[in-house]
C-alpha positions in Angstrom: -46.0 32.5 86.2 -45.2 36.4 85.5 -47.8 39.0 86.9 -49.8 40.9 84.2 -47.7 43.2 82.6 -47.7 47.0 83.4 -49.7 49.6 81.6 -47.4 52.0 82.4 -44.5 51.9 79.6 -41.0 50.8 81.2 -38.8 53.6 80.2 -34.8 53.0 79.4 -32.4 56.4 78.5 -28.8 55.3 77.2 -26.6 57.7 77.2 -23.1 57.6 75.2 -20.2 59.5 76.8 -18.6 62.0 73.2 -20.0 59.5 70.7 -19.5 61.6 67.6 -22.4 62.1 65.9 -20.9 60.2 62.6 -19.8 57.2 64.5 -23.0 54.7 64.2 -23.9 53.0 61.2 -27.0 54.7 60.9 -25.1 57.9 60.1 -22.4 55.9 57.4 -20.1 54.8 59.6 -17.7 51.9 59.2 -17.7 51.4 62.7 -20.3 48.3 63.5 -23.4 48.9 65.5 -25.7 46.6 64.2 -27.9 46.5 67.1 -27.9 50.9 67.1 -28.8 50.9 63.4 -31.9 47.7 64.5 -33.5 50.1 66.9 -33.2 53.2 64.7 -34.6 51.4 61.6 -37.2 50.3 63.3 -37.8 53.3 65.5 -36.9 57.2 64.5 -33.8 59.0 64.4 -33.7 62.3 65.8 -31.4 64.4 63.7 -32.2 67.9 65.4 -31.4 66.5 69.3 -29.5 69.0 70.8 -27.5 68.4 74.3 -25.1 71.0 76.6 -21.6 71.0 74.8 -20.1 69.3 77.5 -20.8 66.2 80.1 -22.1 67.4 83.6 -24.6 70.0 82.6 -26.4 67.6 79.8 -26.9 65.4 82.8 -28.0 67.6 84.5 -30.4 68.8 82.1 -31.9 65.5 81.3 -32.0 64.9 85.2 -33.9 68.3 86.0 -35.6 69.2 82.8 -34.0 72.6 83.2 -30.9 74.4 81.5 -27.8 73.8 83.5 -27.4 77.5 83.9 -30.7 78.0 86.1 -28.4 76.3 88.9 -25.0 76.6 87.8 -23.7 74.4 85.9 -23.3 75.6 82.6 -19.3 75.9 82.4 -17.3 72.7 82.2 -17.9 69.8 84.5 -17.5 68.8 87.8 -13.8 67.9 88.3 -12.2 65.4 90.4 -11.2 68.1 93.1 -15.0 69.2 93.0 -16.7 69.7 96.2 -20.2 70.7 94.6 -23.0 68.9 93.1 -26.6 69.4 91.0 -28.3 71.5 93.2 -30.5 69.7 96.0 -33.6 71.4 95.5 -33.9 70.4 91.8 -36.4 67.5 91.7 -35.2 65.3 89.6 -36.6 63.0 86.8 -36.2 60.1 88.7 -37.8 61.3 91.7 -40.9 62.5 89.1 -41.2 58.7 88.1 -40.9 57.2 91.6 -44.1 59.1 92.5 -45.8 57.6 89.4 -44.8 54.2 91.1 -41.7 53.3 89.0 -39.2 51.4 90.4 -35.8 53.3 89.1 -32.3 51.5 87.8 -28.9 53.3 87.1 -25.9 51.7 86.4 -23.0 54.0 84.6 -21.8 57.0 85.2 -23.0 60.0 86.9 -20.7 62.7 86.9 -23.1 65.2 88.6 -21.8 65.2 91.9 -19.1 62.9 94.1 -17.7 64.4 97.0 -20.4 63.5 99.7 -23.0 60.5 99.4 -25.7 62.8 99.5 -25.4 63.9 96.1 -25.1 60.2 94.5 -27.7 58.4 92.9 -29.2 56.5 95.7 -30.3 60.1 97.4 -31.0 61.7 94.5 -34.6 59.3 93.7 -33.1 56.0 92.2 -33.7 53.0 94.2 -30.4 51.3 92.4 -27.1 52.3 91.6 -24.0 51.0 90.2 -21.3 52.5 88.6 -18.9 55.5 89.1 -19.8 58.7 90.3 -17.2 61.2 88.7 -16.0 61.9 85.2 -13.6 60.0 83.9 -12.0 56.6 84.9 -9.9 53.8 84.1 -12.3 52.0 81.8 -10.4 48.4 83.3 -9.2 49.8 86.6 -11.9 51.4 87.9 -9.9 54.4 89.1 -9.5 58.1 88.7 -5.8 59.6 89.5 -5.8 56.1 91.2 -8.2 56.7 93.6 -10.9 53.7 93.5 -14.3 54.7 92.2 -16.7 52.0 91.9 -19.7 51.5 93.7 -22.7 49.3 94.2 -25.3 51.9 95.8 -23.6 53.6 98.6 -20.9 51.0 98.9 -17.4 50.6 97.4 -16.9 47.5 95.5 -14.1 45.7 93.6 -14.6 43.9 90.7 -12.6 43.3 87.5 -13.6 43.6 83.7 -14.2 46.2 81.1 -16.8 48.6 83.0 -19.0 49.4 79.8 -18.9 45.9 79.8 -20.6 45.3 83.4 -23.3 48.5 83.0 -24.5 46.9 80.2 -24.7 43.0 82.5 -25.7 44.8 85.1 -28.7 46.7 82.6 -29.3 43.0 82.0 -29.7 41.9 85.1 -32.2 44.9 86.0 -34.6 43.5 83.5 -34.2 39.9 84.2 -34.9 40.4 88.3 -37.7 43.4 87.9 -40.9 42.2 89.4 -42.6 42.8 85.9 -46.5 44.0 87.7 -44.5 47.8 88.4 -43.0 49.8 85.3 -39.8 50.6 85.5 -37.0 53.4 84.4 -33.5 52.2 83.6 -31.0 54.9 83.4 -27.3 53.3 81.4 -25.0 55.9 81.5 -22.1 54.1 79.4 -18.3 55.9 79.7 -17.6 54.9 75.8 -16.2 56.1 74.1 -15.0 58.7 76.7 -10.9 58.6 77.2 -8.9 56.6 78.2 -9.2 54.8 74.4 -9.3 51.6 76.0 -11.2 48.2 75.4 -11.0 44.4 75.8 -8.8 42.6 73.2 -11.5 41.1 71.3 -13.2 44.3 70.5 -10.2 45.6 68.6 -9.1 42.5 67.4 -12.5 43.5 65.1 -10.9 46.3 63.5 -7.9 44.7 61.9 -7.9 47.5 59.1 -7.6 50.5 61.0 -4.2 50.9 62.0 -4.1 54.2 64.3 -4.7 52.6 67.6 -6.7 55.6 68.7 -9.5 54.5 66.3 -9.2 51.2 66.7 -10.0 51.7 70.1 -12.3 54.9 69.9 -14.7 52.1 67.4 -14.3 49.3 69.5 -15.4 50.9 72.8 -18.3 52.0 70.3 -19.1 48.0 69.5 -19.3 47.1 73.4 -22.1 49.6 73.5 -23.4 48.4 71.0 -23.1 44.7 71.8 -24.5 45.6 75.2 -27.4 47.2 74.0 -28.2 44.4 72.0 -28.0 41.9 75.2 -30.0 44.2 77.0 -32.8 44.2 74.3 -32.7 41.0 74.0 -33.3 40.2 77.8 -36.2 42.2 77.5 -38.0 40.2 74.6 -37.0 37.0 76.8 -39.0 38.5 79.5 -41.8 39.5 77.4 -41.5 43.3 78.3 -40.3 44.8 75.1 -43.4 45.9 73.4 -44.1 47.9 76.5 -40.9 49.5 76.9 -39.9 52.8 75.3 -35.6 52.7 74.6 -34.1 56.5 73.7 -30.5 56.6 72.5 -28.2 59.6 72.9 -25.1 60.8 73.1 -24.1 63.8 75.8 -22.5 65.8 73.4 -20.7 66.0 69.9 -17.4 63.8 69.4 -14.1 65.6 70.6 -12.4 67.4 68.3 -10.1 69.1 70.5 -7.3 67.9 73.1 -8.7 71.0 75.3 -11.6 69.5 76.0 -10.7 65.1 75.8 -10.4 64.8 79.3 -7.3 63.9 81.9 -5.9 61.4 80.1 -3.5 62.7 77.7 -3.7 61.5 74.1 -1.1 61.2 71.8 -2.1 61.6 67.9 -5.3 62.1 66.7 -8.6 62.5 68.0 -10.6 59.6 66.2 -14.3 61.0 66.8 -15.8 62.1 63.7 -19.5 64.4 63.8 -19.3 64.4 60.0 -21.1 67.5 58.3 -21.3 69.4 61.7 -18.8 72.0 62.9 -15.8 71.4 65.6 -17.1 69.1 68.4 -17.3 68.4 72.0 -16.8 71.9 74.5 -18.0 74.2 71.7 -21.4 75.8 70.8 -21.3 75.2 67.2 -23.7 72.2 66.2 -20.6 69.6 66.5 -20.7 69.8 69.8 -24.4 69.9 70.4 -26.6 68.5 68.2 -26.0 64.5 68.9 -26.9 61.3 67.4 -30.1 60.1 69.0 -32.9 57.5 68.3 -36.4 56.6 70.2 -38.0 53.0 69.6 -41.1 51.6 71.3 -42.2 48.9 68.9 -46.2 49.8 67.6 -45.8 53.4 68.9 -43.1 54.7 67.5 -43.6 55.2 63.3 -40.4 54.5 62.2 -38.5 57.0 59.9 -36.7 60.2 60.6 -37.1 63.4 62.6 -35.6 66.5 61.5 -37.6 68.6 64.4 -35.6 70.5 67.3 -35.9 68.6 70.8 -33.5 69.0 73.6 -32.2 67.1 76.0 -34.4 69.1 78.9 -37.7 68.0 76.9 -37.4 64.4 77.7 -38.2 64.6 81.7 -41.3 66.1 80.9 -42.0 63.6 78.0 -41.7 60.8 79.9 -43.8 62.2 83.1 -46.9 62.5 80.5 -46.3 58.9 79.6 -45.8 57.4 82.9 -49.0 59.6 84.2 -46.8 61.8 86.6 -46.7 65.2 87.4 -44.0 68.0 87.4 -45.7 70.1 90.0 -42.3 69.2 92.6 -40.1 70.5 89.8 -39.2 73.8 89.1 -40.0 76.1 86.0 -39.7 73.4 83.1 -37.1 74.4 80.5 -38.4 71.0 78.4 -41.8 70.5 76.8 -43.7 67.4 76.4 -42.4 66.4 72.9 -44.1 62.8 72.9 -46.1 63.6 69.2 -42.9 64.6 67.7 -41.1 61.6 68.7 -43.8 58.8 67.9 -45.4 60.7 64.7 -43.4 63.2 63.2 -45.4 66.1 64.0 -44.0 69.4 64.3 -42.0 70.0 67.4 -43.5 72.5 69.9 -40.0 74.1 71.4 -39.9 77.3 69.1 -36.3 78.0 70.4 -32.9 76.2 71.8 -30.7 77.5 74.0 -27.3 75.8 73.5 -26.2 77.6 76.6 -25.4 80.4 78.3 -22.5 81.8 80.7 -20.2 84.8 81.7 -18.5 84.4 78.6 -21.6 84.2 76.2 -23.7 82.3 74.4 -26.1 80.7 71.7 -29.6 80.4 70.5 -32.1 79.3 67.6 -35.3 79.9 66.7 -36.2 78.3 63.1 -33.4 77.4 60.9 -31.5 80.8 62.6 -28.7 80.3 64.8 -26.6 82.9 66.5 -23.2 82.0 68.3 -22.3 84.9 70.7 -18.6 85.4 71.7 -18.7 87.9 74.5 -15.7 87.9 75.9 -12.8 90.4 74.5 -12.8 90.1 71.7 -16.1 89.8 71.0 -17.2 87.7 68.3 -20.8 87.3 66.8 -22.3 84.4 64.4 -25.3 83.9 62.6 -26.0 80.7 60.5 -29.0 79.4 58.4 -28.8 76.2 59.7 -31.3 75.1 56.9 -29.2 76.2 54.1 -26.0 75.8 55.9 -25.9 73.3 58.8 -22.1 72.6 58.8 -22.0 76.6 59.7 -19.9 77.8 57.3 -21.2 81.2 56.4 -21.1 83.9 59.0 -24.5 86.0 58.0 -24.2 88.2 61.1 -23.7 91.3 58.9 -26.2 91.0 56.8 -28.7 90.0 59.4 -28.8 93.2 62.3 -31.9 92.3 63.2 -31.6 89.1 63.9 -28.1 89.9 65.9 -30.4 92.2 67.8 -32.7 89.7 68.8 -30.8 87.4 69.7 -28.6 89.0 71.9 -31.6 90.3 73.8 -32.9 87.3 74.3 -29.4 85.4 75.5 -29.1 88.5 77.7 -32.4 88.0 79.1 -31.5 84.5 80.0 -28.3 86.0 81.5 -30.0 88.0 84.1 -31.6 84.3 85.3 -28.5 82.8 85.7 -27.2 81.3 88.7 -23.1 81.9 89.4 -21.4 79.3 87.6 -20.3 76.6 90.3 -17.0 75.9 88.7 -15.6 79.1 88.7 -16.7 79.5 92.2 -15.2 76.7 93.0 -11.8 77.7 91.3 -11.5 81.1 93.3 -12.4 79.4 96.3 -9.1 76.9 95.5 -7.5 79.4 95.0 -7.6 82.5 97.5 -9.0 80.2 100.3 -7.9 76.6 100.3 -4.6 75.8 102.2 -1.6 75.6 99.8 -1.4 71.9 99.3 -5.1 71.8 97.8 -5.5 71.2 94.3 -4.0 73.6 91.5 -7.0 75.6 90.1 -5.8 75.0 86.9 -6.4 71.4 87.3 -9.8 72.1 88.4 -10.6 74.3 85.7 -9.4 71.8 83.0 -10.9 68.6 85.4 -11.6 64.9 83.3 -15.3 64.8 81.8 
């Protein structure tokens, strides 16, 4: 017989790795994720959920509740040749929930630093990990550059199979061996529909009318997730844990829409991710890139319908420590606000600005429906949009608008002077005044696999 259930909800974040924000049914897709459109039909879609533009900081965000520039991560990602990490003296959202007596699951990727053990997920406040630690691998193989990475905690393992595939059995098997009297918080980091375009036979044989094999692929990496999250739903109805268990859907960023920013793997022909009304795509500031399909669902707390209120990805750690009865006192400064009444009711969202990000080279904000895009590098470029009238950002209202430029660019200046030295360019002088000449080519670095 099962112990009483938990009071404490069981809390599960999936994150998909450059879904574009079209690609789900939900959005009009012909790309089938039956179970995806189930959960936000039943739950709310969050059609103002802004990320980072690109793969390590939005981790990193979600993990600290902080923007990745307040410790250096706000350009690119982590490359292979990396030797940093998320800084270890971020508390991280795990590490909030295991002192509110959750027991914590990740299996995926993690991408927010690989290079020593101390900066995987097993020292970083989750109690379980499998999956691979850097940016981009062989979705069969395992393997980046062909260097293994596959792990079970702090152990190499070998297996075979699709790995989106195995982080969802694995997500499965999390649920069906939990001891059900503690709550728990399952983090599924999926690599789909992240290059290589790769997936198992019978997940394109489902796409017999789209010929470019780029899409086919791109849509049936999309299905496994899909698939998966279904098994993984199920498995927790079969347990009799799902009316206590809140399930939030995102992306990490926008779709790619550019070969600059698709990875290591080199594609030939088209890039099949579509973010359908929303400018450009993954690696950009403009709301392509940032603002990400995302859904909640906790059955009887959720009202179902949509939400067109800003939250950002930094908002959820904080969220979910009100709901597990934790505290953020071992965190630093919050960038993220509790946004709980938003999510489950609709009300108006309390984050009165977003800042898409911040670095040397410059920047963007909103506040409202105003959005301002700052180029600051020569030549300078500045952007303002009314994303209410004009979401696909289309009309450049900077000239009209001074005082809005003004304020804007005081404000992303102000969060300039906070900023901590971006790790990756650091990282790239370092390769390439310091290291010994048969070290990595900085260029590499700078244009590392996400």
């Amino acid at each position: 017989m099962q112990a009483a259930e938990p009071t404490k909800p069981n809390i599960i974040y999936i994150l998909a790795d450059d879904l574009g924000w079209k690609d789900v049914g939900f959005h009009g897709s012909d790309i089938q994720t039956p179970n995806l459109d189930k959960l936000a039909a039943e739950g709310v879609q969050l059609e103002r959920h802004y990320t980072a533009p690109m793969c390590t900081p939005t981790r990193a965000a979600l993990m600290t509740g902080r923007y990745p520039m307040r410790y250096g991560l706000q350009v690119g990602v982590i490359p292979g040749a990396g030797t940093y990490s998320l800084a270890k003296d971020e508390f991280l959202l795990p590490q909030v929930l295991k002192d509110a007596g959750y027991k914590t699951y990740m299996s995926g990727k993690w991408h927010l630093g690989h290079a020593k053990k101390e900066f995987w997920p097993n020292h970083r406040g989750f109690d379980s990990f499998y999956g691979a630690t850097v940016g981009e691998i062989d979705h069969f193989l395992h393997e980046s550059h062909g260097v293994a990475d596959w792990y079970r905690d702090d152990t190499a393992i070998e297996e075979e199979g699709f790995d989106n595939s195995l982080f969802g059995a694995e997500a499965v098997r999390v649920v069906k061996t939990h001891d059900i009297k503690d709550p728990f918080f399952l983090y599924l980091a999926f690599t789909a529909p992240h290059t290589p375009f790769q997936a198992p036979q019978e997940y394109l044989d489902r796409y017999p009318s789209i010929a470019d094999p780029n899409r086919k692929a791109y849509a049936a990496m999309i299905s496994v997730i899909d698939d998966e999250v279904g098994k993984l739903v199920a498995a927790l109805e079969k347990r009799g844990m799902r009316d206590n268990t809140l399930i939030v859907f995102s992306s990490d960023n926008g779709g790619v829409r550019s070969s600059l920013f698709s990875g290591d793997t080199k594609v030939t022909g088209d890039l099949p991710a579509s973010n359908g009304p929303y400018r450009d795509g993954k690696g950009t500031l403009y709301e392509g890139g940032t603002r990400v399909v995302a859904l909640a669902n906790w059955p009887g707390r959720i009202k179902a319908g949509v939400v067109d209120e800003p939250i950002h990805v930094t908002d959820w750690l904080p969220t979910f420590a009100k709901l597990a009865g934790g505290g953020t006192e071992k965190c630093k400064r919050l960038d993220g606000t509790d946004v709980w009444q938003t999510v489950s009711t609709g009300a108006q969202s309390p984050r009165k600005e977003v800042l898409y990000n911040v670095d040397p080279l410059g920047g963007a904000i909103s506040v409202a429906n105003w959005k301002l895009v700052w180029k600051a590098s020569l030549p300078q470029k500045v952007e303002v949009f009314d994303l209410k009238r004009d979401p696909a950002e289309t009309k450049n209202l900077a000239s009209e608008h001074p005082e809005i430029v003004a304020a804007f660019q005081s404000r992303l200046t102000e969060f300039a002077t906070q900023m901590a030295p971006p790790l990756l360019l650091m990282e790239a002088v370092k390769l390439t005044f310091y290291a010994p000449p048969v070290t990595a080519d900085p260029a590499a670095v700078l244009s590392g696999g996400d």
